[in-house]
N, CA, C and O atoms as a GROMACS GRO file, in nm:
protein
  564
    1UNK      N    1   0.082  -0.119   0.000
    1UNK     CA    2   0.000   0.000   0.000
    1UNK      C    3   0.087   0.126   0.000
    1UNK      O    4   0.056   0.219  -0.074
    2UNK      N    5   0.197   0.133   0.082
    2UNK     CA    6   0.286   0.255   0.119
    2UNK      C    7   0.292   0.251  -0.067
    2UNK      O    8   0.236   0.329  -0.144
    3UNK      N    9   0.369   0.150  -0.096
    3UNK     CA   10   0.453   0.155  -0.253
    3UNK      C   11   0.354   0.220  -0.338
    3UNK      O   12   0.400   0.300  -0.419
    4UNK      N   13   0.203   0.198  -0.337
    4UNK     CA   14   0.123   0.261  -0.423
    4UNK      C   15   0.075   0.422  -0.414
    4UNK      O   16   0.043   0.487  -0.514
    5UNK      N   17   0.074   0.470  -0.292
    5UNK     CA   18   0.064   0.601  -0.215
    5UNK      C   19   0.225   0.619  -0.339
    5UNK      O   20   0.224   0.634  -0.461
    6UNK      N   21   0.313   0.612  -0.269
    6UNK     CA   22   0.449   0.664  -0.322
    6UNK      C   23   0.451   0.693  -0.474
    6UNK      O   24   0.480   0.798  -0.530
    7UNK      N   25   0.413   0.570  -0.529
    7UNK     CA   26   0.362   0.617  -0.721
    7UNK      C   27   0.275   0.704  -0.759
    7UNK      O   28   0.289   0.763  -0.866
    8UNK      N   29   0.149   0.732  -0.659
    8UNK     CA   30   0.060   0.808  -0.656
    8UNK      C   31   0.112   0.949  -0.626
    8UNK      O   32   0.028   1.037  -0.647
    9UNK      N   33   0.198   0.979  -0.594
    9UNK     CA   34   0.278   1.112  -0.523
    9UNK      C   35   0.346   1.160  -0.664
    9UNK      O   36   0.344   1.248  -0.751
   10UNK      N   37   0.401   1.051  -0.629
   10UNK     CA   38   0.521   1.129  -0.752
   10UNK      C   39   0.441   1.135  -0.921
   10UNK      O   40   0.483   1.215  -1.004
   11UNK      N   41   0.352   1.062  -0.945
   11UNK     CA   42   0.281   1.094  -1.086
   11UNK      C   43   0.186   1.240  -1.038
   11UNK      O   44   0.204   1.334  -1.117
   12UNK      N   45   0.120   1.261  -0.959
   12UNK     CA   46   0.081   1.370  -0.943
   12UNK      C   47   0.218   1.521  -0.928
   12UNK      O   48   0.237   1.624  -0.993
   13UNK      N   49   0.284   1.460  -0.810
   13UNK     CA   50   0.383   1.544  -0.839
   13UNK      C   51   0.456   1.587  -0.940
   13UNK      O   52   0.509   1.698  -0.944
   14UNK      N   53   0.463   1.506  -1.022
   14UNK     CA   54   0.509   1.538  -1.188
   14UNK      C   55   0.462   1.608  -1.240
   14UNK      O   56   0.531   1.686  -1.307
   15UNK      N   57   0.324   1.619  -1.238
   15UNK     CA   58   0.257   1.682  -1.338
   15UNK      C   59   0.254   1.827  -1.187
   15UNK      O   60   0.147   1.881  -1.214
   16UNK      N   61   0.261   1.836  -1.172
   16UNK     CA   62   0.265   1.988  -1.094
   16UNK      C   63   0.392   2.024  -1.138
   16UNK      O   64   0.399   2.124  -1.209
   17UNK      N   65   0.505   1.956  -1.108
   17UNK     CA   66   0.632   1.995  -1.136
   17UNK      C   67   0.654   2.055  -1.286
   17UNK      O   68   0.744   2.133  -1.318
   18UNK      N   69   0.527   1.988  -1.390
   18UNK     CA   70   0.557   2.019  -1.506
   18UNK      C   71   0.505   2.129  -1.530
   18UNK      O   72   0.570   2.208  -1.599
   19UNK      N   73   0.341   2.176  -1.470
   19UNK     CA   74   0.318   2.282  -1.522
   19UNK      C   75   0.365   2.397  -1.437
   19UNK      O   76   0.322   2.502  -1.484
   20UNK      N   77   0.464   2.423  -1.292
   20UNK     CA   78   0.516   2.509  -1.242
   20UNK      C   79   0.598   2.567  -1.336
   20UNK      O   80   0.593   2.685  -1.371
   21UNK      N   81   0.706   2.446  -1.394
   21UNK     CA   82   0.818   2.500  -1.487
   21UNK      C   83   0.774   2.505  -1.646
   21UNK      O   84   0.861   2.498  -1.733
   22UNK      N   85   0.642   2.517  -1.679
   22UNK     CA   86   0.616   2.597  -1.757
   22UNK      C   87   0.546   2.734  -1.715
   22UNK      O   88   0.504   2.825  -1.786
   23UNK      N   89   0.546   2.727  -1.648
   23UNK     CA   90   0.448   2.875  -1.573
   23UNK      C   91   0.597   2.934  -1.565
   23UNK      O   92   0.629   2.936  -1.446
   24UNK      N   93   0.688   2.977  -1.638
   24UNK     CA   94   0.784   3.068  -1.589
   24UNK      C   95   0.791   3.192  -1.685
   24UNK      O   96   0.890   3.265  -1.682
   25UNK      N   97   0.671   3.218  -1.781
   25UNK     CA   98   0.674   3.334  -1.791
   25UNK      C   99   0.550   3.419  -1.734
   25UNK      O  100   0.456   3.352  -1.689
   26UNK      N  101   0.538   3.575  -1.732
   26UNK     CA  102   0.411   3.616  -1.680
   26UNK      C  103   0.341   3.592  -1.729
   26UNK      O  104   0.351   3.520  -1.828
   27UNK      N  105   0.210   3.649  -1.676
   27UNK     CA  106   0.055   3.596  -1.685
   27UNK      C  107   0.042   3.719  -1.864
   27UNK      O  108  -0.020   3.684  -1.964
   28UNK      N  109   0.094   3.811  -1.854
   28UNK     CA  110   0.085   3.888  -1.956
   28UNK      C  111   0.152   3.853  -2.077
   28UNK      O  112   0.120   3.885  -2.192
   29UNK      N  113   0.259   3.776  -2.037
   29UNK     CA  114   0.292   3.725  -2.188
   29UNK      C  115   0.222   3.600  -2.234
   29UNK      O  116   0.263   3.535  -2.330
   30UNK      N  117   0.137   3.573  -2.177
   30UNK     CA  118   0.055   3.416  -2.165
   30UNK      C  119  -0.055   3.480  -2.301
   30UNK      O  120  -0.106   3.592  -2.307
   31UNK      N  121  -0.069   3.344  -2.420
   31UNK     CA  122  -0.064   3.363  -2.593
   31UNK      C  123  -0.252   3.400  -2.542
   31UNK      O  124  -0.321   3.467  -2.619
   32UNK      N  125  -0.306   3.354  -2.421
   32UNK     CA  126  -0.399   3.369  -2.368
   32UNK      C  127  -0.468   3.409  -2.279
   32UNK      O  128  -0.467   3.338  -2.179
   33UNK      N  129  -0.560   3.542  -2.275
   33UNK     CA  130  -0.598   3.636  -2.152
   33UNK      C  131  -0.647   3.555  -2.075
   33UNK      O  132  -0.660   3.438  -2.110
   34UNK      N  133  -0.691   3.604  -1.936
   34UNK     CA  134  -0.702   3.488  -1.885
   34UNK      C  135  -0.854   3.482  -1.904
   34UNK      O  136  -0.918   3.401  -1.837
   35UNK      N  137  -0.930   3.580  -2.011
   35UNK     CA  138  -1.070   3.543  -1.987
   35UNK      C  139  -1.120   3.441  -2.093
   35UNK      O  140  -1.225   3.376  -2.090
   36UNK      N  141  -0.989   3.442  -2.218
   36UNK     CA  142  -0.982   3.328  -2.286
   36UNK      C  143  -0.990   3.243  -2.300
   36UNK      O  144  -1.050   3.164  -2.372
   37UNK      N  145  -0.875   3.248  -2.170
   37UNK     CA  146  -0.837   3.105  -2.128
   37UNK      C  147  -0.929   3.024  -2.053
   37UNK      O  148  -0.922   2.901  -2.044
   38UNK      N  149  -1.009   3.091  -2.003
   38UNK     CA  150  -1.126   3.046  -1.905
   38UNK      C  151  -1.236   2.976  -2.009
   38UNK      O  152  -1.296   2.869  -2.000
   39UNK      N  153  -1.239   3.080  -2.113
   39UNK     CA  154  -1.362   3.065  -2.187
   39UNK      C  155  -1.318   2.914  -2.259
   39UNK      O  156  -1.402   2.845  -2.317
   40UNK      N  157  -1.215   2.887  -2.250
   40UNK     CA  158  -1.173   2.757  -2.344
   40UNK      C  159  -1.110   2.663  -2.291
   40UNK      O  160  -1.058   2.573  -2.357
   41UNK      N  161  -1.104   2.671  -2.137
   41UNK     CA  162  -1.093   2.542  -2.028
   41UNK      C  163  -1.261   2.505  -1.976
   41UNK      O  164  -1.297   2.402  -1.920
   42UNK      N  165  -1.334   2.605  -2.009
   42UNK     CA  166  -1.439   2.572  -1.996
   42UNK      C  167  -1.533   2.472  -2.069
   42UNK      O  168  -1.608   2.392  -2.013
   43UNK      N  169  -1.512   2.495  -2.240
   43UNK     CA  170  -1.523   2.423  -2.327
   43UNK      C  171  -1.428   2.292  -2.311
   43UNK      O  172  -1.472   2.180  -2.339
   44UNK      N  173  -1.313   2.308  -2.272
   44UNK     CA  174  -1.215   2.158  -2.253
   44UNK      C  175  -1.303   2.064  -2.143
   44UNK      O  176  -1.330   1.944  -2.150
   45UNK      N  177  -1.337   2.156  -2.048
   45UNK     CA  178  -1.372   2.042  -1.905
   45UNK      C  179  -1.491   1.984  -1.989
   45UNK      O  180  -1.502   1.862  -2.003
   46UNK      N  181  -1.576   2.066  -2.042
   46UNK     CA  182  -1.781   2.032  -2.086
   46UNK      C  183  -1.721   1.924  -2.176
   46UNK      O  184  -1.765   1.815  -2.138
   47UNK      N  185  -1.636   1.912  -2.282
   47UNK     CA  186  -1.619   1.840  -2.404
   47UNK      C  187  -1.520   1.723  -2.340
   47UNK      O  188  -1.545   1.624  -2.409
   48UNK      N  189  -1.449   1.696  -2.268
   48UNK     CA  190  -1.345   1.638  -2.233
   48UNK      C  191  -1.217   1.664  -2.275
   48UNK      O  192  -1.112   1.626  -2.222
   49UNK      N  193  -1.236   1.756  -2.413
   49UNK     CA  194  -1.083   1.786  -2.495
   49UNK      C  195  -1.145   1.869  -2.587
   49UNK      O  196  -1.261   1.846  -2.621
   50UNK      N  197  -1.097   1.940  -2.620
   50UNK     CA  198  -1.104   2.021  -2.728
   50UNK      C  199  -0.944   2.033  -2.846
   50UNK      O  200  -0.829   2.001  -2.816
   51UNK      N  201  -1.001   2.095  -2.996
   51UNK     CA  202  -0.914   2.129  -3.090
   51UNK      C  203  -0.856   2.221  -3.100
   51UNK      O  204  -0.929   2.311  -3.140
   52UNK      N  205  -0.712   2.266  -3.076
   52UNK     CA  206  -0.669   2.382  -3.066
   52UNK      C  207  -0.581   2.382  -3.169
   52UNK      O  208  -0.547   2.277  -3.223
   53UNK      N  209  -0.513   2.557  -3.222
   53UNK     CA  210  -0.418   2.542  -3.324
   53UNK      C  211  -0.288   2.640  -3.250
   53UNK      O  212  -0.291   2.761  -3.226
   54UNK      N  213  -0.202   2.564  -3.229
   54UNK     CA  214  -0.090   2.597  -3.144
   54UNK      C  215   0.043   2.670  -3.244
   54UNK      O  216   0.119   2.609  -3.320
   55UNK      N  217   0.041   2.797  -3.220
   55UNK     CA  218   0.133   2.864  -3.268
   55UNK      C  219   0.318   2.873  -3.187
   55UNK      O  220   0.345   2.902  -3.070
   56UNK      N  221   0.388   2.846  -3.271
   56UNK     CA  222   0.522   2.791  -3.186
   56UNK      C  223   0.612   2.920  -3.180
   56UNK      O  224   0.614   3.012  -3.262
   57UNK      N  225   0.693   2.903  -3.052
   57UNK     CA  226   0.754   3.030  -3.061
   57UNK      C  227   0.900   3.019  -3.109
   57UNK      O  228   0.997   2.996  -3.036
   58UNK      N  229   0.904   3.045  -3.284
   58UNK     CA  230   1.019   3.027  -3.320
   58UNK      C  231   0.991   3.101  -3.427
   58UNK      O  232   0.879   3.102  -3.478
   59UNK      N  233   1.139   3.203  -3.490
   59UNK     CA  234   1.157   3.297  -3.571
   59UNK      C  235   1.097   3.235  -3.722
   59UNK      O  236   1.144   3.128  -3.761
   60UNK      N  237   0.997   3.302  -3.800
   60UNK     CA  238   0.931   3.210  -3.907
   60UNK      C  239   0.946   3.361  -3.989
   60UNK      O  240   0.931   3.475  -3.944
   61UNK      N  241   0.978   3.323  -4.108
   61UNK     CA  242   1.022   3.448  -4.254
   61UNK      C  243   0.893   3.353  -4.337
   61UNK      O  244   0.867   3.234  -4.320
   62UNK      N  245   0.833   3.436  -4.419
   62UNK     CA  246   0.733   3.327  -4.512
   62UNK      C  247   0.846   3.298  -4.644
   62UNK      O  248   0.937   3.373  -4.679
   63UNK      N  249   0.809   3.160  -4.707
   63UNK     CA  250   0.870   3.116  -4.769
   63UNK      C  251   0.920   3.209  -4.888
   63UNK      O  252   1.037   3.221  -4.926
   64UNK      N  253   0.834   3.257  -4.927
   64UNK     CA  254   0.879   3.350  -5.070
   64UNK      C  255   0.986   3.484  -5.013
   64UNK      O  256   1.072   3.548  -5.076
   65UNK      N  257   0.958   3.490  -4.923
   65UNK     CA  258   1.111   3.590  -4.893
   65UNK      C  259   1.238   3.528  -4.836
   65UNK      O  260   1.338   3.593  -4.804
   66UNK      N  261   1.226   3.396  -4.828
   66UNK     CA  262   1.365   3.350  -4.786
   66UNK      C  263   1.481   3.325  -4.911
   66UNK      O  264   1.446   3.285  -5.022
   67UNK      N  265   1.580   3.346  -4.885
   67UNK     CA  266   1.688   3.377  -4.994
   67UNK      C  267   1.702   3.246  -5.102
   67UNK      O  268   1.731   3.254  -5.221
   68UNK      N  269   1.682   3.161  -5.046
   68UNK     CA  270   1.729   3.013  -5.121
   68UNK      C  271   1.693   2.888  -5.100
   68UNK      O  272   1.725   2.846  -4.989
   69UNK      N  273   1.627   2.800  -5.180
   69UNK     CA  274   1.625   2.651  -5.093
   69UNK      C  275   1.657   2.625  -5.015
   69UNK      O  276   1.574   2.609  -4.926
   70UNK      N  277   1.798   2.602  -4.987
   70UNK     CA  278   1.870   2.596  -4.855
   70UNK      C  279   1.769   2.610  -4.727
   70UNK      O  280   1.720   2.521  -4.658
   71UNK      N  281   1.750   2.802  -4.716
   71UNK     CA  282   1.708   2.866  -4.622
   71UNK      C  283   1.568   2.813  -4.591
   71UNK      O  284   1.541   2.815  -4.471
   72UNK      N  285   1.498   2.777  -4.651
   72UNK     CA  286   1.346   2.740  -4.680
   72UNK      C  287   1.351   2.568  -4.632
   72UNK      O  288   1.247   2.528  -4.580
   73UNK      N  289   1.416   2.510  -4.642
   73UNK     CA  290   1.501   2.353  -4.586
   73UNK      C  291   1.503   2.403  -4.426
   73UNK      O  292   1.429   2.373  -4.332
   74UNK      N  293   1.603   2.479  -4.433
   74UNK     CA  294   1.639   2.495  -4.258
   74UNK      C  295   1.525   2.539  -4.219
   74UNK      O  296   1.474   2.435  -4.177
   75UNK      N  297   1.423   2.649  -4.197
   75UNK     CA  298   1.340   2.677  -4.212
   75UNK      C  299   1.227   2.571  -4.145
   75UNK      O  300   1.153   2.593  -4.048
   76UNK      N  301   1.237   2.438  -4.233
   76UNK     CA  302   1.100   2.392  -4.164
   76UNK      C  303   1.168   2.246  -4.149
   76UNK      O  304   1.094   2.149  -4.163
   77UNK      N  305   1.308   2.228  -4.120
   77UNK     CA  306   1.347   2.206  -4.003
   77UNK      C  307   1.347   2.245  -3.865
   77UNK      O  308   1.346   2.162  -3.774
   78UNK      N  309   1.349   2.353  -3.850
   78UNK     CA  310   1.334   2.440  -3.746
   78UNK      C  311   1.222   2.430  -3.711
   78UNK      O  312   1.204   2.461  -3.593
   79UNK      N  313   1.126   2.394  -3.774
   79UNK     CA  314   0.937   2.361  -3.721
   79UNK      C  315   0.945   2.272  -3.684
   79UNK      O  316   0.912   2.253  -3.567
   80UNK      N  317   0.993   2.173  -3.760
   80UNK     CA  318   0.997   1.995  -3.767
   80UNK      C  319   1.002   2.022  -3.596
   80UNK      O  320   0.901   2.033  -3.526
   81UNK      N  321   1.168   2.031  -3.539
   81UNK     CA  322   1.230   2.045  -3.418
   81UNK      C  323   1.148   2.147  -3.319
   81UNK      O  324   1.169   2.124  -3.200
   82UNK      N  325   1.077   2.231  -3.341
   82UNK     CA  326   0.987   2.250  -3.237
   82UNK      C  327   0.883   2.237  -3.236
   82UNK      O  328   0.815   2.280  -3.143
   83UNK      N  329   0.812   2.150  -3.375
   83UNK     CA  330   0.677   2.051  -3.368
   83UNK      C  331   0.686   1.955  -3.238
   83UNK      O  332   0.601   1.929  -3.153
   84UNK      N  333   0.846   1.900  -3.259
   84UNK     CA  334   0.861   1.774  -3.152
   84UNK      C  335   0.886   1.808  -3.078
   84UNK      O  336   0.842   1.733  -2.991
   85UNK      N  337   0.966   1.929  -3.010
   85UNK     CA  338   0.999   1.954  -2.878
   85UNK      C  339   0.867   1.937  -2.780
   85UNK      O  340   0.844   1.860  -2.687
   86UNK      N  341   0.798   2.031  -2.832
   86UNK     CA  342   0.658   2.073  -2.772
   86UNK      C  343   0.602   1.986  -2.751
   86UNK      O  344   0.585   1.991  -2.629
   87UNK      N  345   0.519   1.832  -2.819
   87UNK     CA  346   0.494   1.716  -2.835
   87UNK      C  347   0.562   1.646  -2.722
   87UNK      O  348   0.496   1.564  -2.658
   88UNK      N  349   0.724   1.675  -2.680
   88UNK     CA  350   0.794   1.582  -2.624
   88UNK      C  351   0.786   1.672  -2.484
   88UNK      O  352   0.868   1.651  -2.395
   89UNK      N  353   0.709   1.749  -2.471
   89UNK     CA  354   0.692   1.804  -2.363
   89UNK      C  355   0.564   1.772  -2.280
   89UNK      O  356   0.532   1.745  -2.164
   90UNK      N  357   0.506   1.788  -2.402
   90UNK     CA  358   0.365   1.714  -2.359
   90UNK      C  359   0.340   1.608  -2.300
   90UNK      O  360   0.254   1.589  -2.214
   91UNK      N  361   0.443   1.506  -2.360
   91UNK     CA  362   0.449   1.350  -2.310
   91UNK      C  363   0.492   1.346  -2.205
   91UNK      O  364   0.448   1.277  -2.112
   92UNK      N  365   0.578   1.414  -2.202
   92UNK     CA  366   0.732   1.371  -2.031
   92UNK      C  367   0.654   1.452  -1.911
   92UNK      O  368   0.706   1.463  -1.800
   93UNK      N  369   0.486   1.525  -1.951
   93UNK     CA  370   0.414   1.554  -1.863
   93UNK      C  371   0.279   1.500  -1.824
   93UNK      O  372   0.188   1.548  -1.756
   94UNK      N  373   0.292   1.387  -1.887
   94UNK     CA  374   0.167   1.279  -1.902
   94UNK      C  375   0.020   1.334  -1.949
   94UNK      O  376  -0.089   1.279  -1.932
   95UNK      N  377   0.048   1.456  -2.011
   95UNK     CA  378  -0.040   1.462  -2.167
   95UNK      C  379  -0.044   1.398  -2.266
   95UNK      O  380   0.063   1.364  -2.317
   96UNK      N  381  -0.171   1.360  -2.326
   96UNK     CA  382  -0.220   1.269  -2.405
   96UNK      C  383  -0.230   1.370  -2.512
   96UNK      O  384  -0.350   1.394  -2.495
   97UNK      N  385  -0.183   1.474  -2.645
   97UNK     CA  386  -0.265   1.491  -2.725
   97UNK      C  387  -0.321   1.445  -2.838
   97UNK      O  388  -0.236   1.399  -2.915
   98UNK      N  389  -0.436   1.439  -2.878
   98UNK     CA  390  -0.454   1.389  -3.018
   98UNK      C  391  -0.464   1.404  -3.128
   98UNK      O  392  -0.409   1.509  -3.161
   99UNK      N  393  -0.517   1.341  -3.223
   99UNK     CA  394  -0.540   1.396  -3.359
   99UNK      C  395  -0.437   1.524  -3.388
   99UNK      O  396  -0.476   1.632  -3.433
  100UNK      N  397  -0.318   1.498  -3.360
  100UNK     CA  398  -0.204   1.582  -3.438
  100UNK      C  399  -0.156   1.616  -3.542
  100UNK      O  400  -0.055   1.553  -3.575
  101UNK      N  401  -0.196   1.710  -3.622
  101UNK     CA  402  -0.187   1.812  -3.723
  101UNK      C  403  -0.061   1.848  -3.733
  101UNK      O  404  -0.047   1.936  -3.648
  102UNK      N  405   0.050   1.828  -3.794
  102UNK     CA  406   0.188   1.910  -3.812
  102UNK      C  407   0.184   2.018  -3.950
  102UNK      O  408   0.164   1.973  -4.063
  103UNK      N  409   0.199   2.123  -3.931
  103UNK     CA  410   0.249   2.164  -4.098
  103UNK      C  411   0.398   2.182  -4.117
  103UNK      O  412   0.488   2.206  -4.036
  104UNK      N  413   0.398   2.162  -4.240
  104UNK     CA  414   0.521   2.168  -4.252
  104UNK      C  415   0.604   2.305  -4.280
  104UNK      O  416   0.721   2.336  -4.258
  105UNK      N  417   0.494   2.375  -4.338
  105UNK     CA  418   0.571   2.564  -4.365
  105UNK      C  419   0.535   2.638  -4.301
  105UNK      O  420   0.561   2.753  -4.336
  106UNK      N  421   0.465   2.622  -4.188
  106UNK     CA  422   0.452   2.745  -4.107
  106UNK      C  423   0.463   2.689  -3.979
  106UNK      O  424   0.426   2.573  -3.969
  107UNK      N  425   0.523   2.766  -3.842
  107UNK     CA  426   0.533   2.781  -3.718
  107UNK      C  427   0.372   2.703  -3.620
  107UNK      O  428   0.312   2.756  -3.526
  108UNK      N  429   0.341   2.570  -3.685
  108UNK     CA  430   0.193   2.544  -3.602
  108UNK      C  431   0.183   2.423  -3.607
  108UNK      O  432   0.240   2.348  -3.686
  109UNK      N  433   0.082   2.386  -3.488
  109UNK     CA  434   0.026   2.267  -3.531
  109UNK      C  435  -0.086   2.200  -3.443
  109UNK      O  436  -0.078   2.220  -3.322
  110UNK      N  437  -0.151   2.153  -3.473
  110UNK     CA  438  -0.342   2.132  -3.407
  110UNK      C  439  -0.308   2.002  -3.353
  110UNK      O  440  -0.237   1.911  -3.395
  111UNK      N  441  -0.381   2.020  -3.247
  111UNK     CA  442  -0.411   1.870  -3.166
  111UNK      C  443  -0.539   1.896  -3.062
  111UNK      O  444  -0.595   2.005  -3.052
  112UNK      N  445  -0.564   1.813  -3.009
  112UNK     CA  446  -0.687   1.793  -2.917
  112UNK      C  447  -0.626   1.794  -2.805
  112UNK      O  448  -0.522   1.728  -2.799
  113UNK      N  449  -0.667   1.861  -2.695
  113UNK     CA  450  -0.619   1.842  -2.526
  113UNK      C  451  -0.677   1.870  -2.477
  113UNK      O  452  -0.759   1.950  -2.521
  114UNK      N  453  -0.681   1.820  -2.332
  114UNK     CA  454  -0.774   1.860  -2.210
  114UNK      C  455  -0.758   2.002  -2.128
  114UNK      O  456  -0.676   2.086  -2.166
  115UNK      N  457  -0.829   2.021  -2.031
  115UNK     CA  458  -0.824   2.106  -1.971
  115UNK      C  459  -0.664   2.176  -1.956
  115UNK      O  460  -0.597   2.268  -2.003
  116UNK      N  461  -0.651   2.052  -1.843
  116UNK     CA  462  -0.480   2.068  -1.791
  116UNK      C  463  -0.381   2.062  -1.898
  116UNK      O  464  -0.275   2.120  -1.877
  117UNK      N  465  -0.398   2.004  -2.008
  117UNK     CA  466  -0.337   2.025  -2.116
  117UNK      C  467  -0.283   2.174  -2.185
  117UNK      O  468  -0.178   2.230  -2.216
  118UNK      N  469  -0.463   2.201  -2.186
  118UNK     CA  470  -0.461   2.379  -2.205
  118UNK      C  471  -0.377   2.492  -2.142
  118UNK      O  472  -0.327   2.596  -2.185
  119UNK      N  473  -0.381   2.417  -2.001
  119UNK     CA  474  -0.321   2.524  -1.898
  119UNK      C  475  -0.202   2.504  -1.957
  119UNK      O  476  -0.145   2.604  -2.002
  120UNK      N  477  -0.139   2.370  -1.970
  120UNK     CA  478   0.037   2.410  -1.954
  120UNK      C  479   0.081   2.415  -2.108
  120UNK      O  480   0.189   2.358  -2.118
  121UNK      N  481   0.030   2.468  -2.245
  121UNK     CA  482   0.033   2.499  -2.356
  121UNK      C  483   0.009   2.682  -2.312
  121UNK      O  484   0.062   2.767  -2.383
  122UNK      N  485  -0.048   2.708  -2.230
  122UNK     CA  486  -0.095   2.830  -2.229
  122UNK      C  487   0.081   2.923  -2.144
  122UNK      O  488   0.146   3.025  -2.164
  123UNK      N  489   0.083   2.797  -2.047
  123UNK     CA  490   0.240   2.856  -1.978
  123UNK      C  491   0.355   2.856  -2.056
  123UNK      O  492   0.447   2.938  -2.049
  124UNK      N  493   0.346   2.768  -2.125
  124UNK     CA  494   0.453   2.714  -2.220
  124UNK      C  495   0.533   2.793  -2.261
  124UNK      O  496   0.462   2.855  -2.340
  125UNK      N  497   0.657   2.852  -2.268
  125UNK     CA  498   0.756   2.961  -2.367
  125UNK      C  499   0.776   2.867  -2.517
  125UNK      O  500   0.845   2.925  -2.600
  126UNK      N  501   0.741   2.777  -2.545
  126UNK     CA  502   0.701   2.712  -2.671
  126UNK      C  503   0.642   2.762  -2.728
  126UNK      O  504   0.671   2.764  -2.848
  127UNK      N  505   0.538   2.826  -2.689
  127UNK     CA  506   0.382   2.891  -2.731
  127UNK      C  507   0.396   2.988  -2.779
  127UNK      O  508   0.469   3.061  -2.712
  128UNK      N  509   0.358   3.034  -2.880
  128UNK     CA  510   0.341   3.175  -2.921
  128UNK      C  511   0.209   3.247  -2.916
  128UNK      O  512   0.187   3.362  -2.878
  129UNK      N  513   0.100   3.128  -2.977
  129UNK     CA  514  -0.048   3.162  -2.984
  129UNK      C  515  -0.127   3.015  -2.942
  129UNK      O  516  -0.072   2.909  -2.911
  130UNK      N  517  -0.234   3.036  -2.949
  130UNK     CA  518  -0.337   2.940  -2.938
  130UNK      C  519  -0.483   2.999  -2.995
  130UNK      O  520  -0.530   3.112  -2.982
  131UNK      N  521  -0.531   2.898  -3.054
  131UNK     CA  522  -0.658   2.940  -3.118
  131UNK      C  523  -0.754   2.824  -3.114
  131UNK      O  524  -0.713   2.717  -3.159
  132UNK      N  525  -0.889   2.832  -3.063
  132UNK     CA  526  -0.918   2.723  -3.128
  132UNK      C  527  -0.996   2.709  -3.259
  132UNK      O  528  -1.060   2.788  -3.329
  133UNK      N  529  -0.960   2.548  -3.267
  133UNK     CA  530  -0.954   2.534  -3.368
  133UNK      C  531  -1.122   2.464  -3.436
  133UNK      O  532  -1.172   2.356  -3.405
  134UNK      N  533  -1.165   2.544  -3.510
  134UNK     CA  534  -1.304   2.549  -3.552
  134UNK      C  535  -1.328   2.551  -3.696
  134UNK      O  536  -1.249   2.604  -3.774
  135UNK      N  537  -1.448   2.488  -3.736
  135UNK     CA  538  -1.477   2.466  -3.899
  135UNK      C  539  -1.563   2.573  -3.934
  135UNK      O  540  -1.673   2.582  -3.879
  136UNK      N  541  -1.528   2.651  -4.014
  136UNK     CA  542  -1.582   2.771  -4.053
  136UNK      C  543  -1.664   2.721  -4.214
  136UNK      O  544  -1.638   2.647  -4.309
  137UNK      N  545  -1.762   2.803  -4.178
  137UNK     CA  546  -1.877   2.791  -4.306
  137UNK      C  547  -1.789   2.837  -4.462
  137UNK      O  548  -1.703   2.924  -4.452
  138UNK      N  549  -1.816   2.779  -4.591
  138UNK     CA  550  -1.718   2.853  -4.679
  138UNK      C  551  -1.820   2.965  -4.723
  138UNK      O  552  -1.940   2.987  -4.707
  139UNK      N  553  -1.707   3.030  -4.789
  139UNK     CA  554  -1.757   3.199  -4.823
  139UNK      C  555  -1.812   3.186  -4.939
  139UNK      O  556  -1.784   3.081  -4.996
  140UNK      N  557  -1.911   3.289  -5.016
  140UNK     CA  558  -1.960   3.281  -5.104
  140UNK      C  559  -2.092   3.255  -5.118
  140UNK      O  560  -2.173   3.267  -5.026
  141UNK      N  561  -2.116   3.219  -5.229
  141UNK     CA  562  -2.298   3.141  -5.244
  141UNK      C  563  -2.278   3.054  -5.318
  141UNK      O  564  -2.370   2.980  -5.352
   0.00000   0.00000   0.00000
């Protein structure tokens, strides 16, 4: 029983530990006010998870102004590597996300998460933005 208390500690404690040390920037640089953020942990708790589109915080030039193949290569390498960082952050904090969306030319990428999910995407210095992510009617007639 002690041994199961003890696993029980430390998996909870983990996940505190994880979203403290993403909480290390202010509440003002957070990609989400907090009435946002409310409005869309609210929707996470009612739904169990919701679709979000996660903007990464890494220097992005759009393709047609970058100088050369090359640059446009490194470029979304540089996504690739903080598609996965972020992902690998998620995991080593016993977030589940799903239905994962990568792009490959721009700074983003969609997945499904829970509440607590939300919160520590919202702390994240990974983060640049968050939106969710919704099917819009097409334009026209």
């Amino acid at each position: 029983m002690r041994g199961l208390q003890s696993r029980n500690s430390q998996k909870s404690s983990s996940r505190g530990d994880c979203l403290s040390k993403s909480a290390s920037r202010s509440e003002q640089q957070n990609p989400l006010t907090p009435q946002a953020l409310e409005t869309l942990l609210a929707k996470a708790k009612a739904q169990g998870f919701m679709r979000v589109i996660v903007g990464l915080n890494v220097t992005f030039v759009p393709e047609g102004n970058l100088p050369n193949p090359q640059a446009v290569q490194a470029q979304r390498r540089t996504i690739r590597q903080a598609q996965g960082a972020l992902l690998e952050s998620l995991l080593a904090c016993k977030f589940k996300p799903g239905s994962i969306k990568r792009f490959d030319a721009i700074p983003f990428i969609a997945m499904s998460v829970n509440a607590a999910a939300l919160k520590y995407l919202n702390a994240s210095t990974q983060v640049k933005s968050i939106e969710e992510d919704v099917v819009n009617a097409p334009m026209g007639g």
